[in-house]
N, C-alpha and C positions, 0 to 999 in steps of 0.2 A: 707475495704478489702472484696471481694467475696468470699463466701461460699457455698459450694458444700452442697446442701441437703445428709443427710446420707442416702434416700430410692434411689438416682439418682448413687452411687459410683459403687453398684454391676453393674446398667446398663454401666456406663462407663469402669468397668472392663473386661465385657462381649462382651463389641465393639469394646475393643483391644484384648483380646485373639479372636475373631473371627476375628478380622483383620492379624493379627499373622498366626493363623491359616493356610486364604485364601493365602499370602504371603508363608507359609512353603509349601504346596501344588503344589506354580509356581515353588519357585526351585525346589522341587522333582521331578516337569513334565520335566522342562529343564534338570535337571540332567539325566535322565530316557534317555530325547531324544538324549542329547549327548554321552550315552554309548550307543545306536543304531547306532549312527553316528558312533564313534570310531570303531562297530564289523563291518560297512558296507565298512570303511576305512579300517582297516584291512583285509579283504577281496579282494577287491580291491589288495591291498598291494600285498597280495598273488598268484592273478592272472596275475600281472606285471610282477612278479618274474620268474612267471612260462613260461611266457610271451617272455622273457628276453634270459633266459634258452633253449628255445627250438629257439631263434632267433640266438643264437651262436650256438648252434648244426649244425645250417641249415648252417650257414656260415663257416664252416670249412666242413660240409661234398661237398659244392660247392668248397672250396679250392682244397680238396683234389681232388673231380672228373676235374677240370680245373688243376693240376698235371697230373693225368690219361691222360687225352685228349692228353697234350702237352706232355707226355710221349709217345705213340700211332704215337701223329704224325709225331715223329722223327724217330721212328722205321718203321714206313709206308716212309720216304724218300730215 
């Protein structure tokens, strides 16, 4: 059986918490980056809406002036 020298263990314990470490660091970069993403989607979101909103305004207030019109141009016959 092989035997790990006892002065060789702290280095191997110190090149898995440093590995550890480097690893806890990427998800916290990824995790960081996808609540950027999420506020820049949300965003987004919000702009759609508003987007959306002012695109049914526009089409009823064209209903309504194409009523006017067709109102006008019967009373004009």
């Amino acid at each position: 059986m092989l035997q790990t020298p006892q002065a060789d263990i702290p280095d191997v314990e110190s090149l898995v918490q440093g590995a550890m470490h480097t690893k806890l660091q990427v998800i916290r970069a990824e995790r960081d980056r996808l609540r950027w993403e999420l506020v820049d989607i949300r965003a987004e979101l919000t702009d759609h809406r508003e987007l959306q909103s002012e695109l049914a305004q526009t089409r009823a207030r064209i209903v309504s002036q194409d009523r006017e019109i067709a109102r006008l141009s019967t009373t004009q016959d």
